[in-house]
PyMOL commands that place a pseudoatom at each C-alpha (Angstrom):
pseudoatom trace, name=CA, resn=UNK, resi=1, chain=A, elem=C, hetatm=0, pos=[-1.277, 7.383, 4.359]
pseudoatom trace, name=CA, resn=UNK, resi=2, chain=A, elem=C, hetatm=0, pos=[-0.699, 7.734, 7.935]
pseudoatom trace, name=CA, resn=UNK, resi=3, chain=A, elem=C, hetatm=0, pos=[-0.433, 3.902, 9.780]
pseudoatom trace, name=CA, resn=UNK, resi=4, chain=A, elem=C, hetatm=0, pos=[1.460, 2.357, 12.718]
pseudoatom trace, name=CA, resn=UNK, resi=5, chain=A, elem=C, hetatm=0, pos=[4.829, 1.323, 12.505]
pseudoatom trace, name=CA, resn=UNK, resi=6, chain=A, elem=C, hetatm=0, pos=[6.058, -1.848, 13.005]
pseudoatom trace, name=CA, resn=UNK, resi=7, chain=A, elem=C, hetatm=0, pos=[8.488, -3.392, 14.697]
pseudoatom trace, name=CA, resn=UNK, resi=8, chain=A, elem=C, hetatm=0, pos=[10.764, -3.645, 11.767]
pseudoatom trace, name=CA, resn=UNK, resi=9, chain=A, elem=C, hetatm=0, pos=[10.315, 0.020, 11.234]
pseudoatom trace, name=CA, resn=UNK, resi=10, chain=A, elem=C, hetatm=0, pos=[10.995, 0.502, 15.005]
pseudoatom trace, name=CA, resn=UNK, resi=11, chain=A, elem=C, hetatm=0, pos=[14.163, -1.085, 15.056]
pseudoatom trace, name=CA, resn=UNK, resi=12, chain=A, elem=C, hetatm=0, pos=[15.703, 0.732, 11.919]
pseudoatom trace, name=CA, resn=UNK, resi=13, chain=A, elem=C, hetatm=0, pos=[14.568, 4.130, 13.217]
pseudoatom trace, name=CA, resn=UNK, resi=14, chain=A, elem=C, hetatm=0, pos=[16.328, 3.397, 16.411]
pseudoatom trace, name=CA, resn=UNK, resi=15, chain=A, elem=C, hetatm=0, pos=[19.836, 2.588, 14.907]
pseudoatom trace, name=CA, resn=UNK, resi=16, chain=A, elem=C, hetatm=0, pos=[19.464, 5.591, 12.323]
pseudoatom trace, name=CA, resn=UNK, resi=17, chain=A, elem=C, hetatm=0, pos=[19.136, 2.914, 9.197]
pseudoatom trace, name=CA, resn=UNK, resi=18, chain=A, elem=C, hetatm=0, pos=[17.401, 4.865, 6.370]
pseudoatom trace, name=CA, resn=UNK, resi=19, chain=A, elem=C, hetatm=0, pos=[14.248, 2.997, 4.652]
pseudoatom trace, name=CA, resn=UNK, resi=20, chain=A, elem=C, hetatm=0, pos=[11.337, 3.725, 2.739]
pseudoatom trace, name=CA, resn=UNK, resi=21, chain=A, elem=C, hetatm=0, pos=[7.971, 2.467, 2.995]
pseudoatom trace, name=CA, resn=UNK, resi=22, chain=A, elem=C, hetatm=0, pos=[5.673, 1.197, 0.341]
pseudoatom trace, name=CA, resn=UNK, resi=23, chain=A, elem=C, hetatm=0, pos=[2.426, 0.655, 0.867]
pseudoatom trace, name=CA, resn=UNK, resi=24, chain=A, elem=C, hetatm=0, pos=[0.138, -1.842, -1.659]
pseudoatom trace, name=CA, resn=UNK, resi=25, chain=A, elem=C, hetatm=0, pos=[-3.711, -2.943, -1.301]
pseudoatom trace, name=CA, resn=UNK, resi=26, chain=A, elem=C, hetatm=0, pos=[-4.253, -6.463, -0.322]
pseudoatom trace, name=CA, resn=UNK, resi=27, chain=A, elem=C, hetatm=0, pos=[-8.428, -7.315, 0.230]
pseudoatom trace, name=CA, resn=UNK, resi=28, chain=A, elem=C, hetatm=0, pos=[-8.483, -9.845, 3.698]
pseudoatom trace, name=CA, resn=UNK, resi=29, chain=A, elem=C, hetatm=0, pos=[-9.108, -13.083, 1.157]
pseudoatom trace, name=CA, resn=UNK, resi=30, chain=A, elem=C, hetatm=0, pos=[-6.633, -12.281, -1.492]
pseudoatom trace, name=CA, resn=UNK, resi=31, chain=A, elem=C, hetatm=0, pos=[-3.885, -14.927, -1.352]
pseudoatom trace, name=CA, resn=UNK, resi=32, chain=A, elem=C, hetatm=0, pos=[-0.209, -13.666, -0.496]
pseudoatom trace, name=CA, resn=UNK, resi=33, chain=A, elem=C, hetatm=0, pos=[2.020, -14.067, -3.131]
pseudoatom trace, name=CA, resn=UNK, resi=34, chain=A, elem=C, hetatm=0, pos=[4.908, -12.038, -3.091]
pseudoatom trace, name=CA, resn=UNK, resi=35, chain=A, elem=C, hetatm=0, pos=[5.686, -12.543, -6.974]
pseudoatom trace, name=CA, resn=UNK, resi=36, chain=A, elem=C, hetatm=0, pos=[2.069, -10.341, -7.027]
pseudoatom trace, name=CA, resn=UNK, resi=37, chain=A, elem=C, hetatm=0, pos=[3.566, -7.552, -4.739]
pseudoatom trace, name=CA, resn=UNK, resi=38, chain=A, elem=C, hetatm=0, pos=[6.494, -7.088, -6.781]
pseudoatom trace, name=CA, resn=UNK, resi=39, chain=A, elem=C, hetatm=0, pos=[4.086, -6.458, -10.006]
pseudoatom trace, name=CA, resn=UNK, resi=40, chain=A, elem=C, hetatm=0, pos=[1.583, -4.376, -7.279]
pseudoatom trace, name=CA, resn=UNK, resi=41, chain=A, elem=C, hetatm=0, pos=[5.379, -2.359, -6.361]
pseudoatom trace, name=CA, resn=UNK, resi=42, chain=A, elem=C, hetatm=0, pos=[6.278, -2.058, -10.044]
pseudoatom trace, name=CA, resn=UNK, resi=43, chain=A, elem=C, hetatm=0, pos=[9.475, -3.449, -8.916]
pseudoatom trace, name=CA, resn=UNK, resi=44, chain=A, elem=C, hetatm=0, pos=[11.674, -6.579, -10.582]
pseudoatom trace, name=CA, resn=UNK, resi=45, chain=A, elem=C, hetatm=0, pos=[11.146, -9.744, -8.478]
pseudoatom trace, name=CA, resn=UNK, resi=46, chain=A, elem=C, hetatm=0, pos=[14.985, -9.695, -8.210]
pseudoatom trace, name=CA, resn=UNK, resi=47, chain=A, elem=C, hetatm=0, pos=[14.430, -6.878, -5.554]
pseudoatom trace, name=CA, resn=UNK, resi=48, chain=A, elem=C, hetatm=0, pos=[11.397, -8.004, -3.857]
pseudoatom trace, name=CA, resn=UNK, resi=49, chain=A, elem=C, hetatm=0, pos=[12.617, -10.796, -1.137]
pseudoatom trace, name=CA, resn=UNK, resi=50, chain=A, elem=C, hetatm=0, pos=[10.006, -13.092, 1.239]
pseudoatom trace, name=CA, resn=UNK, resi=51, chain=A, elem=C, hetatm=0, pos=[11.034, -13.914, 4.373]
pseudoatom trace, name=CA, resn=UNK, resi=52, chain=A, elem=C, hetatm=0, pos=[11.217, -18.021, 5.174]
pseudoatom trace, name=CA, resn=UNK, resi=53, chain=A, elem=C, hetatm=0, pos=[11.794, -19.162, 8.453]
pseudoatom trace, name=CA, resn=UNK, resi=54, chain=A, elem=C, hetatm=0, pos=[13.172, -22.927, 8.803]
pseudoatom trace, name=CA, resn=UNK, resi=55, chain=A, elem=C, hetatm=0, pos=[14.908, -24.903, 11.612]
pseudoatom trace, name=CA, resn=UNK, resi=56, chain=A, elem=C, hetatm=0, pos=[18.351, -26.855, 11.765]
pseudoatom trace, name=CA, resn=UNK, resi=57, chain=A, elem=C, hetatm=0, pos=[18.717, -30.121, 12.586]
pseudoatom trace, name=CA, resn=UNK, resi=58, chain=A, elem=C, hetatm=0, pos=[20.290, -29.029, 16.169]
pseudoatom trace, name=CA, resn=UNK, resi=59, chain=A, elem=C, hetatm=0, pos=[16.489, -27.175, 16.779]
pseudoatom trace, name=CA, resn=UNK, resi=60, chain=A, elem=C, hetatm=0, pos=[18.281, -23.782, 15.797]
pseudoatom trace, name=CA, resn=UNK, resi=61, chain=A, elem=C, hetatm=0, pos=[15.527, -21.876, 14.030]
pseudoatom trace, name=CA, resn=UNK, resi=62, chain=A, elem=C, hetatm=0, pos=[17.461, -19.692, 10.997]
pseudoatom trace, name=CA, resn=UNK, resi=63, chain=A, elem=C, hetatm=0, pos=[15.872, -16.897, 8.777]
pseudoatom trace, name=CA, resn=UNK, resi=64, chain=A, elem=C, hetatm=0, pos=[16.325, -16.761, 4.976]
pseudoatom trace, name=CA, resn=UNK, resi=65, chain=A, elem=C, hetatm=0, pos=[15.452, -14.216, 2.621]
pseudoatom trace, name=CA, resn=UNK, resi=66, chain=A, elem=C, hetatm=0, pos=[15.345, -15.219, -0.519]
pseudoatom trace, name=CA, resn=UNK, resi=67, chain=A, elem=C, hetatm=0, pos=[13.656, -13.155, -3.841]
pseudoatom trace, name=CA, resn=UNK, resi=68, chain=A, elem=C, hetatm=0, pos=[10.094, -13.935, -4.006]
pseudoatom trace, name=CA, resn=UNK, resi=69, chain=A, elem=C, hetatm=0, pos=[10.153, -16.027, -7.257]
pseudoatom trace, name=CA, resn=UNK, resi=70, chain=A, elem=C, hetatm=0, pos=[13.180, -18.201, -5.829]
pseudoatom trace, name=CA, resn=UNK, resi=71, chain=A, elem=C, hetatm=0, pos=[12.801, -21.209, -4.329]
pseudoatom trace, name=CA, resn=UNK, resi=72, chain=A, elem=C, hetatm=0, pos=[15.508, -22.553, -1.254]
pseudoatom trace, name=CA, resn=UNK, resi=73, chain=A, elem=C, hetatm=0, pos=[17.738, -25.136, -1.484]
pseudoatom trace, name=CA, resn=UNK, resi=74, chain=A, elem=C, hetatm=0, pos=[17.832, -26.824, 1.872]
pseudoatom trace, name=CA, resn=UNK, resi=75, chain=A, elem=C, hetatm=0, pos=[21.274, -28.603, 1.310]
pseudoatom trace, name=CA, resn=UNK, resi=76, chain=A, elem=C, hetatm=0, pos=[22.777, -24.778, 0.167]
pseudoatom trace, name=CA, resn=UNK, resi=77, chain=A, elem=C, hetatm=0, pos=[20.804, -23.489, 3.527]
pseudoatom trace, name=CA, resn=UNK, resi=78, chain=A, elem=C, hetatm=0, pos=[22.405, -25.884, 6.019]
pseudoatom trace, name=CA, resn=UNK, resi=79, chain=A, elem=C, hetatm=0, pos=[26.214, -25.594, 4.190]
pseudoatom trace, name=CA, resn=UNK, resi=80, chain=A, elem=C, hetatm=0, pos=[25.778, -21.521, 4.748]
pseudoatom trace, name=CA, resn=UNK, resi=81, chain=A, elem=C, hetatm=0, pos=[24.270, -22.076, 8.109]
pseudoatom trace, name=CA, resn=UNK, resi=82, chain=A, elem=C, hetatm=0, pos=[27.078, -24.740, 8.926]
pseudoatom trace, name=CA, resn=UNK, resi=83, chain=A, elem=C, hetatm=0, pos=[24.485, -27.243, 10.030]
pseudoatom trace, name=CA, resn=UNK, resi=84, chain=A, elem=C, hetatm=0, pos=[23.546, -30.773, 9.192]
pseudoatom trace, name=CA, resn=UNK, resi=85, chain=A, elem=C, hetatm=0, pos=[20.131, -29.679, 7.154]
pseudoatom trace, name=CA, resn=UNK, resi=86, chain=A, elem=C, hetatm=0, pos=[17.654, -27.515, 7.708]
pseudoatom trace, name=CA, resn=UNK, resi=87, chain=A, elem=C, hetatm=0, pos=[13.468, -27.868, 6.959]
pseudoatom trace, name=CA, resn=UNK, resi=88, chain=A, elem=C, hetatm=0, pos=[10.538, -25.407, 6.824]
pseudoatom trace, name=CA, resn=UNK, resi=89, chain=A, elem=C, hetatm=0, pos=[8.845, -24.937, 9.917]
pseudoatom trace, name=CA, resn=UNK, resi=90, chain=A, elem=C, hetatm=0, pos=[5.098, -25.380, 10.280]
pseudoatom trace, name=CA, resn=UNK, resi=91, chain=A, elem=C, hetatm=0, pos=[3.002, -22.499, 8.805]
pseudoatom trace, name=CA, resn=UNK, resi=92, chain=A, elem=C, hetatm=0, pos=[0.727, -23.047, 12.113]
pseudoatom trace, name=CA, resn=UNK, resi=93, chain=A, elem=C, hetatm=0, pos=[4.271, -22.376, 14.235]
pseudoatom trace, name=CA, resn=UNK, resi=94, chain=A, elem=C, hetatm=0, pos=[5.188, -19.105, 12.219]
pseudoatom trace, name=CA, resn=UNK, resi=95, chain=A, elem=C, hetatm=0, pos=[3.636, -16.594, 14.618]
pseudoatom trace, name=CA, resn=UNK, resi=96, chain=A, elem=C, hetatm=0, pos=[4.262, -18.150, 17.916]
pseudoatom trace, name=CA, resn=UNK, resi=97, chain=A, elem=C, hetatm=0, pos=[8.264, -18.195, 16.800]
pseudoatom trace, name=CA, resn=UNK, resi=98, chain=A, elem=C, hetatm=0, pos=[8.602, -14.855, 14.729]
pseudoatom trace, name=CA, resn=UNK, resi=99, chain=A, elem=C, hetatm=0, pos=[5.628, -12.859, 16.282]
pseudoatom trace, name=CA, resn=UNK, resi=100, chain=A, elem=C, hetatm=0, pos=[4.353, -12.529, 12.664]
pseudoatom trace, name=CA, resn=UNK, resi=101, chain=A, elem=C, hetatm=0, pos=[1.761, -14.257, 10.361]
pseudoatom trace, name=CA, resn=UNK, resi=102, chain=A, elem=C, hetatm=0, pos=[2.394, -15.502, 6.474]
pseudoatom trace, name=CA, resn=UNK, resi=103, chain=A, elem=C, hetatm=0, pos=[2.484, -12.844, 4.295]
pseudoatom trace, name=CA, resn=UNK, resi=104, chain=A, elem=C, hetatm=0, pos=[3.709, -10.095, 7.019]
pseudoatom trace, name=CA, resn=UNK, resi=105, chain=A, elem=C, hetatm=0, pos=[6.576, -11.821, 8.285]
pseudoatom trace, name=CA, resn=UNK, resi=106, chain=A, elem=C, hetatm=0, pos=[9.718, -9.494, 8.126]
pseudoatom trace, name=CA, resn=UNK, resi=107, chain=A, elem=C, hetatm=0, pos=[13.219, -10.819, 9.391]
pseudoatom trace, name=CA, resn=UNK, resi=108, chain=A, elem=C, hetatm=0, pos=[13.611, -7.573, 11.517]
pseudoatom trace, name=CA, resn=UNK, resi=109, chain=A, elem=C, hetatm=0, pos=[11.830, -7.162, 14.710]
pseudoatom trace, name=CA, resn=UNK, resi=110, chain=A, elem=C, hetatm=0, pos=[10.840, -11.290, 15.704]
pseudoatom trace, name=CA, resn=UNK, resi=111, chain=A, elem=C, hetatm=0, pos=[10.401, -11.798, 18.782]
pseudoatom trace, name=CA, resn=UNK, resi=112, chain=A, elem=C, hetatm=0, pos=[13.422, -13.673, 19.023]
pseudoatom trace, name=CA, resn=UNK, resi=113, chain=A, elem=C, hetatm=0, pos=[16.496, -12.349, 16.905]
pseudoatom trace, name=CA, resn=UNK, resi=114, chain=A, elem=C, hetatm=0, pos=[17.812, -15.410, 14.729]
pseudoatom trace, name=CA, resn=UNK, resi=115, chain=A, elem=C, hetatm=0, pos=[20.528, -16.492, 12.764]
pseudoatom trace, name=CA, resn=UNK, resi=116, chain=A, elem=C, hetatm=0, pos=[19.633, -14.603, 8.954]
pseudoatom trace, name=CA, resn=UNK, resi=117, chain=A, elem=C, hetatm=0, pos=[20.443, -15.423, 5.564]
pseudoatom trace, name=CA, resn=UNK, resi=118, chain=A, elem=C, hetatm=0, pos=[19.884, -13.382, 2.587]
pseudoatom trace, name=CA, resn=UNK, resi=119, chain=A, elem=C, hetatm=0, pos=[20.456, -14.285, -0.607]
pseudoatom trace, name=CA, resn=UNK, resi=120, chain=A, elem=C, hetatm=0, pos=[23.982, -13.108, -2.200]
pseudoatom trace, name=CA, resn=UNK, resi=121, chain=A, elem=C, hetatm=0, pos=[22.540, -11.827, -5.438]
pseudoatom trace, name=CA, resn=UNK, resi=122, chain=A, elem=C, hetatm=0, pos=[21.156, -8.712, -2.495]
pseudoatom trace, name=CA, resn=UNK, resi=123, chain=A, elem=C, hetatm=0, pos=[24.303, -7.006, -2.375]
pseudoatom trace, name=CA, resn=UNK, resi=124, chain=A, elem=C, hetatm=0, pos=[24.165, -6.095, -5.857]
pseudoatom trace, name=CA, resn=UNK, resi=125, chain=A, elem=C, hetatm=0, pos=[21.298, -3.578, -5.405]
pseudoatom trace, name=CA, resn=UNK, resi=126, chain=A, elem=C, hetatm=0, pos=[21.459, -0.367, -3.754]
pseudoatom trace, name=CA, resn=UNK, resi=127, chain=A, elem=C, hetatm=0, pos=[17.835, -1.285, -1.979]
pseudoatom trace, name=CA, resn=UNK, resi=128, chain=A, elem=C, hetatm=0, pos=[16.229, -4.580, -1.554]
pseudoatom trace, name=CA, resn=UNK, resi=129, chain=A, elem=C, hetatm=0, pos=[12.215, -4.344, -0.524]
pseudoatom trace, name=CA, resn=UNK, resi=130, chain=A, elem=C, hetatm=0, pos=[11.069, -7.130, 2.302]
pseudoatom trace, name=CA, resn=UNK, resi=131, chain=A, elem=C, hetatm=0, pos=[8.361, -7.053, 4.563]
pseudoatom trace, name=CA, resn=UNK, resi=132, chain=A, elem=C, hetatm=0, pos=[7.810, -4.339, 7.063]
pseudoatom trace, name=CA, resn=UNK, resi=133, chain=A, elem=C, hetatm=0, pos=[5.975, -6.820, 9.542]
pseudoatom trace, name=CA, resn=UNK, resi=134, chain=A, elem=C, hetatm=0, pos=[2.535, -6.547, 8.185]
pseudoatom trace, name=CA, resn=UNK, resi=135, chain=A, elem=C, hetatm=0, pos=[0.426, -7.776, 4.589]
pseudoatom trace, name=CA, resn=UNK, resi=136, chain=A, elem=C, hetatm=0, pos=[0.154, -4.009, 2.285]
pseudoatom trace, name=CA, resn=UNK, resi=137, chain=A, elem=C, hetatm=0, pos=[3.687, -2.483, 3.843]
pseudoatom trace, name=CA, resn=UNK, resi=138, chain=A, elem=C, hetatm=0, pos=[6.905, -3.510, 2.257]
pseudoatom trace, name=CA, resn=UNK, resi=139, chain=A, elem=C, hetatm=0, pos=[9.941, -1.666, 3.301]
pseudoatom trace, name=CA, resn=UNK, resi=140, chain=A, elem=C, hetatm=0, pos=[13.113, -0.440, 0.689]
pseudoatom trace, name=CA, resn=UNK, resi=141, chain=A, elem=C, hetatm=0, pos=[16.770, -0.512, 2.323]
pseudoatom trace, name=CA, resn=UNK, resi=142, chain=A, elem=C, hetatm=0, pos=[20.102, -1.287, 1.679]
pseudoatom trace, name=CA, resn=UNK, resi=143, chain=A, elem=C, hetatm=0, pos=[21.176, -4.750, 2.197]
pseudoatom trace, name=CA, resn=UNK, resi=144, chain=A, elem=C, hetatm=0, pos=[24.387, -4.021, 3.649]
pseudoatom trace, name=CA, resn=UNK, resi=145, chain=A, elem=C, hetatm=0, pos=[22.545, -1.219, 5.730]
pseudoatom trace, name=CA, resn=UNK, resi=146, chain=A, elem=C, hetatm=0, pos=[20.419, -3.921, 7.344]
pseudoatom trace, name=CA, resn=UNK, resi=147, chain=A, elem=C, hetatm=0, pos=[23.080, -6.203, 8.384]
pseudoatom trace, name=CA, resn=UNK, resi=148, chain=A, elem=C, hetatm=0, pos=[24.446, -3.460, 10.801]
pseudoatom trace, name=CA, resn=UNK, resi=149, chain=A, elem=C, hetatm=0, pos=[21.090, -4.204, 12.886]
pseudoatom trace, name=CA, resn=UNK, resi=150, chain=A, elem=C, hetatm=0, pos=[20.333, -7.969, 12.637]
pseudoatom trace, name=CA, resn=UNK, resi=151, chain=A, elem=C, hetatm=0, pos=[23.278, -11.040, 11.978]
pseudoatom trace, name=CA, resn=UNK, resi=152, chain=A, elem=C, hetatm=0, pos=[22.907, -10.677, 7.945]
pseudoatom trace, name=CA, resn=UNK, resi=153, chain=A, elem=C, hetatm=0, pos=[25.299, -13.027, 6.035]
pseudoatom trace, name=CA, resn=UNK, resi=154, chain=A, elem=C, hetatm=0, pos=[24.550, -13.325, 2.139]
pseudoatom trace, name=CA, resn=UNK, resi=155, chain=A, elem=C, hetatm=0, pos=[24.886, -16.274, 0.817]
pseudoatom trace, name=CA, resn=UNK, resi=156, chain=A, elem=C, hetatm=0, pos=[23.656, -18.813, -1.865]
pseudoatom trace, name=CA, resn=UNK, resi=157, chain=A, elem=C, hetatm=0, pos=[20.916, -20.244, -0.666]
pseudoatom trace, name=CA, resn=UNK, resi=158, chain=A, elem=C, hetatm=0, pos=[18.509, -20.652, -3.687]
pseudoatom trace, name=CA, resn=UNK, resi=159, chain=A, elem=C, hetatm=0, pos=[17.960, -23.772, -6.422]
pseudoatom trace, name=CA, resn=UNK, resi=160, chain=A, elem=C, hetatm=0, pos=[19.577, -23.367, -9.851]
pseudoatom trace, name=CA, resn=UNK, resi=161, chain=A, elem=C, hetatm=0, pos=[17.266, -22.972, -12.713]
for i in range(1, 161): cmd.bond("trace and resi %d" % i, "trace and resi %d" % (i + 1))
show_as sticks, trace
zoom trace
């Protein structure tokens, strides 16, 4: 299926990172759930991350990508981010400060580069799927691969069970 790219797909063609694109169905009303990609993917929600964006208690914004069933632990966010604390920004703020909306929002290609965080478990996998920058498109690449184009530090960042 023949689509635009992205800006996320932009910026890994143009420093020669290798990804693949996967493609699922999503109807305009159906809610986003990324735990419901993964299954759409066939892929373990280990390797399926979302993309949160949050802000630091000096007004830094930060990135985090965490796997989509995870939830973030703010206190673990701040201590990797070496800041005070760190909170969720608006959902009505997302695409004036990333350039994308819920459900498409990939940490490669903002409009602003920021600080990112992925979680450390990442590394482990060969290929980690995130958003490509739009709801249906999903993009496969190497975690490691990925921190060559945007400031990638893995780190623990998620509640315990």
């Amino acid at each position: 299926m023949k689509h635009e790219k992205t800006n996320a797909m932009r910026l890994l063609e143009a420093k020669g990172i290798p990804y693949t694109e996967h493609m699922y169905e999503h109807a305009k009303n159906d809610p986003v759930d990324g735990v419901h990609v993964a299954h759409m993917l066939g892929e373990p929600v280990e390797r399926v991350y979302k993309t949160l964006v949050a802000q630091a208690n000096t007004k830094e914004y930060l990135v985090f990508m965490i796997p989509v069933d995870q939830e973030l632990d703010f206190k673990k966010c701040a201590r990797a981010a070496g800041v005070k604390n760190t909170e969720m920004i608006h959902l009505k703020d997302l695409t004036k400060i990333t350039g994308y909306i819920r459900g498409g929002c990939s940490p490669l290609g903002m409009k602003k580069q920021f600080r990112t965080f992925a979680q450390e478990d990442a590394i482990l996998y060969d290929t980690i799927f995130f958003s490509g920058g739009k709801i249906g498109l999903q993009i496969e690449a190497d975690p490691n691969e990925v921190a060559k184009v945007i400031p990638l530090e893995f780190a623990d960042l998620v509640r315990s069970a």
